[in-house]
Backbone bond lengths (Angstrom), bond angles and torsions (degrees), N, CA, C in turn:
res aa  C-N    CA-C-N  psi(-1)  N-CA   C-N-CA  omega(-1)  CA-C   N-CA-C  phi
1 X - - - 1.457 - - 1.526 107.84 -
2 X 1.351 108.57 132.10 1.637 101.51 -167.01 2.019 99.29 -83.95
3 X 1.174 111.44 -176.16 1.623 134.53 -171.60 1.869 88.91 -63.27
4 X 1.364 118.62 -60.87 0.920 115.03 -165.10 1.627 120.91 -35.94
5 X 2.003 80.75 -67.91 1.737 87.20 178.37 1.467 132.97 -68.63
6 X 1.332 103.12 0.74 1.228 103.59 162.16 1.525 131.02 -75.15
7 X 1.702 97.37 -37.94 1.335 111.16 175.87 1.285 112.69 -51.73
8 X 1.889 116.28 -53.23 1.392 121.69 171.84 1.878 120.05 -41.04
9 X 1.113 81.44 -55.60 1.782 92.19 -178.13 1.946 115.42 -57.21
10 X 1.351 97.01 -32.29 1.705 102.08 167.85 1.571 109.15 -84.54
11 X 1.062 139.35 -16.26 1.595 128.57 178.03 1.621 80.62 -84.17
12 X 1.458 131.94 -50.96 1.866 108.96 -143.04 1.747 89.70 -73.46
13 X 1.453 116.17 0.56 1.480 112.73 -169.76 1.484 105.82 -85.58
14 X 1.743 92.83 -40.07 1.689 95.04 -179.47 1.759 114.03 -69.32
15 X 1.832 109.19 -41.68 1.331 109.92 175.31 1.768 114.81 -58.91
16 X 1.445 132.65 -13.96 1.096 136.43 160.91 1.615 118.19 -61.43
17 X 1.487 114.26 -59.48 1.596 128.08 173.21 1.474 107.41 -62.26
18 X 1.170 134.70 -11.33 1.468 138.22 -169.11 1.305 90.33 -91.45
19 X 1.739 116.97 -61.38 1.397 105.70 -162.37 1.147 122.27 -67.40
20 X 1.483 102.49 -34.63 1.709 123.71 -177.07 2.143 105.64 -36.92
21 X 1.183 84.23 -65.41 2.032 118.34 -169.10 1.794 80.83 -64.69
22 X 1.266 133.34 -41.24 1.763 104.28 -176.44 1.074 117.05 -101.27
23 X 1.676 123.69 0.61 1.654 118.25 -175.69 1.406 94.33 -53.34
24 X 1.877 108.02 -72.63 1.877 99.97 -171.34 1.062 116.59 -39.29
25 X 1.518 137.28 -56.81 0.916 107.42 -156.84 1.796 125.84 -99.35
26 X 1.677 102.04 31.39 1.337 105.98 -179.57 1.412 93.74 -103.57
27 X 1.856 107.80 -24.59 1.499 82.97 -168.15 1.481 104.27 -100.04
28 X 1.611 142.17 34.07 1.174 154.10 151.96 1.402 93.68 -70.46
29 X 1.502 123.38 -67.38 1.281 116.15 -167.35 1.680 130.96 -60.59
30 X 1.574 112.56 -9.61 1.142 131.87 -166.73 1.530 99.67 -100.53
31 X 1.884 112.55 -27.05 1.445 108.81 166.56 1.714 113.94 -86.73
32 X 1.061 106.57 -3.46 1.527 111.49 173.15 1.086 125.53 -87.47
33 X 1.581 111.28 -11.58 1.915 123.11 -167.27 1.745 76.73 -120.10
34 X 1.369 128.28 31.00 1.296 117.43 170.13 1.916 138.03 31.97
35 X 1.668 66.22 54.15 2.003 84.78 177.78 1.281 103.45 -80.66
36 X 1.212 134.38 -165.85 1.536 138.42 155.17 1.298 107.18 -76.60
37 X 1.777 115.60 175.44 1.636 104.83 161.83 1.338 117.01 -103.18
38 X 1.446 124.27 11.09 1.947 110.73 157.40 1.879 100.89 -71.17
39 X 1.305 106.55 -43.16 1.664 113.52 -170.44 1.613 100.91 -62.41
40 X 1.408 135.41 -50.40 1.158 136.92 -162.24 1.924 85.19 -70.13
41 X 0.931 135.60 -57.84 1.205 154.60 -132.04 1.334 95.61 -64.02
42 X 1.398 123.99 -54.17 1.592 161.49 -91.21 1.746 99.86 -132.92
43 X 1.268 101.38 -71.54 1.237 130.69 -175.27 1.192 113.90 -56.42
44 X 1.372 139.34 -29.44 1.521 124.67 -175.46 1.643 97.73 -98.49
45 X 1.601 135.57 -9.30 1.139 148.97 155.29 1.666 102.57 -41.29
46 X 1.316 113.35 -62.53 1.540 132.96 -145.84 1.664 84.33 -89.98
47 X 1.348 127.12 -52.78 2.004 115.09 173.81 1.623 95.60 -39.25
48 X 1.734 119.79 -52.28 1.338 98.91 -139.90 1.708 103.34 -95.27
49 X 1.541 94.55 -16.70 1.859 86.84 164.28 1.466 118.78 -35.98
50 X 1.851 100.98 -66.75 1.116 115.29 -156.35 2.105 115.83 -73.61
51 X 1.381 100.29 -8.99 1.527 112.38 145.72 1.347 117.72 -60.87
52 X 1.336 130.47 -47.43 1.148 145.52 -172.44 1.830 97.27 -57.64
53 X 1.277 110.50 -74.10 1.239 129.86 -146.23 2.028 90.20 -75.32
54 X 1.404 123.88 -15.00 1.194 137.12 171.37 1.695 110.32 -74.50
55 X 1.262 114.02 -38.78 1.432 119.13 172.05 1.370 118.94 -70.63
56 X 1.793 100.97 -51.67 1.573 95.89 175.79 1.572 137.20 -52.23
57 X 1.634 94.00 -37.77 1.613 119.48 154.44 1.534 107.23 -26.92
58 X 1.508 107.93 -85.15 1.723 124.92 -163.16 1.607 101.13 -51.82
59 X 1.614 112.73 -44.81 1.405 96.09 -173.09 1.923 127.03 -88.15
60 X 1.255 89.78 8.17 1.575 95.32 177.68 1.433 117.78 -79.36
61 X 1.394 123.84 126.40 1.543 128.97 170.91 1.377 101.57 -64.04
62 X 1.663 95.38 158.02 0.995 132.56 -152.25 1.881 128.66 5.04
63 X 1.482 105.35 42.18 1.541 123.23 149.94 1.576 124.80 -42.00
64 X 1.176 115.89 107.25 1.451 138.12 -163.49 1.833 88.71 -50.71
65 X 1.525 102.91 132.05 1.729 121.60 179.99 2.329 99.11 -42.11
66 X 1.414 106.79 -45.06 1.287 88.28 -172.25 1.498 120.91 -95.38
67 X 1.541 111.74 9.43 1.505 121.02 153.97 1.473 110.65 -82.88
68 X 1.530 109.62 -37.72 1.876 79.23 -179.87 1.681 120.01 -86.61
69 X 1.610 116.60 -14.96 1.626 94.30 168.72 1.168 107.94 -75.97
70 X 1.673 136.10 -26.85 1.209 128.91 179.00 1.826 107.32 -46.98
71 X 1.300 111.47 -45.52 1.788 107.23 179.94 1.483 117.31 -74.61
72 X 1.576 105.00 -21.83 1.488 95.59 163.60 1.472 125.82 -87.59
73 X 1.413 114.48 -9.89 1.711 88.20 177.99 1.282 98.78 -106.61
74 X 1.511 127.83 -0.54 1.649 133.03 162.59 1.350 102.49 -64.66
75 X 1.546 140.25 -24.23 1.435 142.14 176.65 1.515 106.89 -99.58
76 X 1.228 131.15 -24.06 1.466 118.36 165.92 1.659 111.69 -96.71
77 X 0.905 136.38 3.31 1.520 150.23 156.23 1.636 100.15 -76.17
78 X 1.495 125.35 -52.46 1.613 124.48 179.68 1.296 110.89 -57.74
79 X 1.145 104.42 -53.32 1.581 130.44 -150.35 1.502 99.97 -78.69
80 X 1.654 130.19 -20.72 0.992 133.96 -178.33 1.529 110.34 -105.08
81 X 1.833 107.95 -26.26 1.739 80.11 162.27 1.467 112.22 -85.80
82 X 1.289 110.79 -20.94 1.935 103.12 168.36 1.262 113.04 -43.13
83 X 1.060 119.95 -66.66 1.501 132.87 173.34 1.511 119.93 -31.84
84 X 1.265 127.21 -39.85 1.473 150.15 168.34 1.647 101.36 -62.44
85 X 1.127 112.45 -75.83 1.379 136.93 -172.10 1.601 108.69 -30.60
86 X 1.384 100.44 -66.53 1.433 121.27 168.99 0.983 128.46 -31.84
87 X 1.876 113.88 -55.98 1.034 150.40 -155.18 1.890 99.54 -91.31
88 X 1.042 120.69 -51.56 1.812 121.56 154.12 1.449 136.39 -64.93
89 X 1.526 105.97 -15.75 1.267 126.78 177.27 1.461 103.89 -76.52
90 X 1.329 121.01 -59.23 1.812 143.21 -166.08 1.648 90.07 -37.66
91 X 1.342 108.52 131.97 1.147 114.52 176.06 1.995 112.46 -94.36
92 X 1.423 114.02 -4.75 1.572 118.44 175.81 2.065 91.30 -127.61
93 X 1.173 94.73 175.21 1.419 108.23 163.78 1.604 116.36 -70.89
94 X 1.721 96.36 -45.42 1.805 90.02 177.43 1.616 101.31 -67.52
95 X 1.366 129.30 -25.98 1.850 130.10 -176.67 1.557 99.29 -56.89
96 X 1.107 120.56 -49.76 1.400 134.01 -169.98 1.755 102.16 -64.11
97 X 0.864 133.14 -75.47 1.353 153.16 154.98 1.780 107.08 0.85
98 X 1.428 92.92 -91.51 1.351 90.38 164.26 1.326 142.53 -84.72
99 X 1.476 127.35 -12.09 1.376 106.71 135.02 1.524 127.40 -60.68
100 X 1.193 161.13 -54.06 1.022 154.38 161.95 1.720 112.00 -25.24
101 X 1.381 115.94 -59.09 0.974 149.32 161.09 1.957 113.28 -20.85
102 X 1.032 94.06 -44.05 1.898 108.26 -179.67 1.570 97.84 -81.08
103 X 1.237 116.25 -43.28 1.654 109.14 -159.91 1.838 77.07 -77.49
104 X 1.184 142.97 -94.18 1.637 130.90 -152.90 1.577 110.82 -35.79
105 X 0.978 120.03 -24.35 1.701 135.53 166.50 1.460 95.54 -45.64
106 X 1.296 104.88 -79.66 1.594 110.09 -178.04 1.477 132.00 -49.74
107 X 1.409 93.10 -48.57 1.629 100.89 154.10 1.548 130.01 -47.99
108 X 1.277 109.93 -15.18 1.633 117.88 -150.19 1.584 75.14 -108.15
109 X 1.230 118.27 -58.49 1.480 101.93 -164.10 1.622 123.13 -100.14
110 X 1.420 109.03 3.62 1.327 106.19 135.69 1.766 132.04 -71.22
111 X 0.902 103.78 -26.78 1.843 109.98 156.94 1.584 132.51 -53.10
112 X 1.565 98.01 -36.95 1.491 121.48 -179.43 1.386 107.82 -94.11
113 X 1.663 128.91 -32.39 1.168 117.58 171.33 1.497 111.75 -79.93
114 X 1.717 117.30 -23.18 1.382 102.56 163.37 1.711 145.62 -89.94
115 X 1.746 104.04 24.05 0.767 122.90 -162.55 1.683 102.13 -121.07
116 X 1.559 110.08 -35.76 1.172 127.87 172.00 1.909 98.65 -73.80
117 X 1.472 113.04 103.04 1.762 108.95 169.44 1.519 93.56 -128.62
118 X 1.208 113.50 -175.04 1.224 122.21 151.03 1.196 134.25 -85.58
119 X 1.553 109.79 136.21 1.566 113.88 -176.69 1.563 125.42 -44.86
120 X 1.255 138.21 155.62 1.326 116.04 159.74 1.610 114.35 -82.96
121 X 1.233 105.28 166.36 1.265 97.62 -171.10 1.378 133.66 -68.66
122 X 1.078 136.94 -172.74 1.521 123.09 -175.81 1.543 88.01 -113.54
123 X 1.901 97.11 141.35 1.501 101.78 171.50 1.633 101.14 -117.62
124 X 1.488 93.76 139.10 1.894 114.07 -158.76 2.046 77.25 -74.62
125 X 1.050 130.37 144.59 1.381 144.34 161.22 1.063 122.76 -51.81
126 X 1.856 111.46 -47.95 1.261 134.25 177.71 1.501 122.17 -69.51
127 X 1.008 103.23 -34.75 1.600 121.43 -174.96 1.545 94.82 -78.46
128 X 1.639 127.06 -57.93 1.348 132.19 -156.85 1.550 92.89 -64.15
129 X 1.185 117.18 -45.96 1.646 124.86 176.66 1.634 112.42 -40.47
130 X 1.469 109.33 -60.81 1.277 127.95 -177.82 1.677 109.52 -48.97
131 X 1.427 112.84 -46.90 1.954 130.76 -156.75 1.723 55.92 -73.34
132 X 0.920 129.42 -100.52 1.606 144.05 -117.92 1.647 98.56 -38.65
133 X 1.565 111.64 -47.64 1.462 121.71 -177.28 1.359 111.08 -70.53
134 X 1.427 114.01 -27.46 1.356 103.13 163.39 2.002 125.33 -65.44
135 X 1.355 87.33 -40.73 1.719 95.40 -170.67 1.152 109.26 -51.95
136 X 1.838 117.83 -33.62 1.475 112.92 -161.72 2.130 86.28 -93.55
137 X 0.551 117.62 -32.97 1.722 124.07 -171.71 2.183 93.27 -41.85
138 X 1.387 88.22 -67.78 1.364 96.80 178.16 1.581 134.07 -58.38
139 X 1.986 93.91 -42.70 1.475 95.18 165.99 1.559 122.39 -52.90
140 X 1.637 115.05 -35.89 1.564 131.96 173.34 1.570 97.87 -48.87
141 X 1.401 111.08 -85.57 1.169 108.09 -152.30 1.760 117.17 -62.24
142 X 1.628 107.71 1.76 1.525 108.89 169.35 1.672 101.68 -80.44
143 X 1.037 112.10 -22.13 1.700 106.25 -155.73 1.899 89.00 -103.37
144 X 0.929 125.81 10.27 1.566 129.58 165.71 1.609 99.88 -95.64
145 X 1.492 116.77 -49.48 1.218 129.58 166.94 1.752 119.14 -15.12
146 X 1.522 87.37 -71.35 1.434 121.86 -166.05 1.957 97.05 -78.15
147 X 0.813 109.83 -6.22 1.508 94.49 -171.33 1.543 111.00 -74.76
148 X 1.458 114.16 163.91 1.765 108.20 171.80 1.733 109.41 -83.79
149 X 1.331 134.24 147.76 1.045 129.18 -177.65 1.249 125.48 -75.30
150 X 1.443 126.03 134.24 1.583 112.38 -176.56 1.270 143.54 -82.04
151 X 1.172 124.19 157.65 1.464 118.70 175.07 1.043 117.08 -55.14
152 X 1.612 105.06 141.36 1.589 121.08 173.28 1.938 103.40 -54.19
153 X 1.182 107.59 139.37 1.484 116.95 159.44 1.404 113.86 -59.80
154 X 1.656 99.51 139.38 1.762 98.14 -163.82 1.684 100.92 -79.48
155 X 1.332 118.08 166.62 1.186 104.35 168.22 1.697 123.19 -91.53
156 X 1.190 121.25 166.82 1.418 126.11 -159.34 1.422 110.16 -131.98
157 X 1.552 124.83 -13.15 1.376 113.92 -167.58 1.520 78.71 -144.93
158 X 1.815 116.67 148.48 1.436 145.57 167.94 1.668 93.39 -45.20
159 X 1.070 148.24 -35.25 1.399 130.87 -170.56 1.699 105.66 -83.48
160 X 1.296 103.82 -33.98 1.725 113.49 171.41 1.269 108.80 -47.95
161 X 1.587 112.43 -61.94 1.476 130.58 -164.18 1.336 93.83 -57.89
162 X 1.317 120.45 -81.58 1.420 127.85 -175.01 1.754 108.76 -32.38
163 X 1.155 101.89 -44.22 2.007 104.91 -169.43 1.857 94.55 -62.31
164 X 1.098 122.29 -61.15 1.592 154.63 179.37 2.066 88.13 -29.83
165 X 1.348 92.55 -69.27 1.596 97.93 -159.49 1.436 106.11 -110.80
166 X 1.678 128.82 39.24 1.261 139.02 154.92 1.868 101.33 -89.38
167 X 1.587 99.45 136.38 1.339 107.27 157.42 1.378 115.69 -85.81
168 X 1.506 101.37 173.35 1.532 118.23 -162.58 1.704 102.90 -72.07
169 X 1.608 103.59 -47.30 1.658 126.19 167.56 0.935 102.48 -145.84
170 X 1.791 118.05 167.71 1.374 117.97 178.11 1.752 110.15 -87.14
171 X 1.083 109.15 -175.45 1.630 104.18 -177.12 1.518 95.60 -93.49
172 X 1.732 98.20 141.00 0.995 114.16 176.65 1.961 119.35 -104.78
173 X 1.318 102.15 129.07 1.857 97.75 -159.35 1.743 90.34 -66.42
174 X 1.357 135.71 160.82 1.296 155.94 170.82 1.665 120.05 -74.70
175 X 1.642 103.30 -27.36 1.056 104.20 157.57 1.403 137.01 -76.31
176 X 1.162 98.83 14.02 1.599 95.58 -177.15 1.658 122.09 -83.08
């Protein structure tokens, strides 16, 4: 498993422990602002989906430029009322701390796993030189391909003419 995917596999570990450590205490706060308890229940599910579905965004190749800031400031807009939430929920200062504390975690290393990609590859100079002389080598010999075939050269001297307009044998009559 290369560095990368490991890195990936430790942020979805940290975005797991983040959500885990703020469900309670988002959905304490959602029974305290006197929601119901399917809604309190419900709701810190639906923050951390849409974290979820914000990551998958950032880490997908070739994601159109205004889908991936759209998933990043849809994940620092989440991630910052999580962060709040947490942070009013915590029943001590150290409660506050580290719940709050897990969601910038996540943030931090979703930043680092999307910053950590793979290089593109290196192109050898020599080689790119070489493809290039090939491409046109081939494009040539397609467009010789494609050409119409040419006329025979006319002839110019009585032995031409004669060679040109000699038969193979003369005709032979059937009656013979």
């Amino acid at each position: 498993m290369s560095n990368i995917r490991v890195i990936r596999l430790l942020s979805l570990l940290i975005m797991a422990a983040a959500a885990a450590v703020s469900y309670g205490t988002q959905r304490a706060i959602f029974l305290d602002w006197r929601c119901d308890a399917f809604t309190a229940s419900i709701a810190p599910i639906g923050v951390d989906l849409l974290a979820i579905i914000c990551t998958l965004a950032i880490h997908t190749d070739n994601v159109a430029r205004k889908g991936f800031r759209a998933a990043i400031v849809v994940l620092v807009i989440t991630a910052g009322a999580s962060t709040a939430a947490n942070a009013i929920a915590g029943l001590t200062v150290g409660s506050k701390v580290v719940h709050g504390g897990m969601v910038i975690l996540y943030v931090m290393a979703e930043w680092i796993a999307a910053q950590v990609k793979s290089a593109p590859p290196v192109v050898d100079p020599k080689r790119s030189e070489a493809a290039k002389r090939a491409a046109s080598t081939r494009k040539a010999n397609a467009a010789k391909r494609t050409r119409a075939p040419r006329a025979p050269k006319r002839a110019t001297t009585v032995a031409q003419l004669e060679q040109v307009y000699s038969l193979p044998s003369a005709p032979v009559s059937p009656a013979q």
